[in-house]
C-alpha positions, 0 to 999 in steps of 0.5 A: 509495459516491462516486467508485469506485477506478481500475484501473491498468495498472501494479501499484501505479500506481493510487491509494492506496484503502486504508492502514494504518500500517506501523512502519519501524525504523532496523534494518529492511532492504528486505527485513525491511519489505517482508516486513512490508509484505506482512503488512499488505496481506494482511489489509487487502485482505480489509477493503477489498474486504468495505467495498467490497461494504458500500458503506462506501469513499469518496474522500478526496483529500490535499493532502500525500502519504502517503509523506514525500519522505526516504522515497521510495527506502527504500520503493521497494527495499522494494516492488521487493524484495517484488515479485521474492520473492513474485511468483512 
């Protein structure tokens, strides 16, 4: 299986181990994207953990982020947005 993930001690600190593309429109609002963000986690996570009892994950490591640097705040508020609505 190659290197396995980190655990983190700070939800989403830890590093990318799974990704699948999210569309972001120009009428999206933080919380239209995190509602759709949240869609994508939840039916990936069920992938990622049955490739991990697979043993079909490896580690690949980027020499450029996923996420551009313009992009950065938008998603933030999204994620932070997100967190305070469906945590609870």
């Amino acid at each position: 299986m190659g290197d396995s993930p980190r655990v983190a001690s700070k939800v989403d600190g830890g590093e990318v181990v799974y990704s699948s593309p999210v569309s972001v429109y120009k009428k999206d609002t933080p919380e239209t994207l995190s509602k759709r963000v949240l869609l994508v986690e939840h039916k990936i996570q069920a992938l990622f953990l049955g490739k991990v009892y697979e043993g079909k994950i490896n580690t690949v490591h980027r020499s450029e982020p996923l996420i551009k640097k313009e992009k950065e705040e938008f998603l933030r508020t999204a994620k932070e947005t997100a967190i305070k609505k469906y945590s609870k």
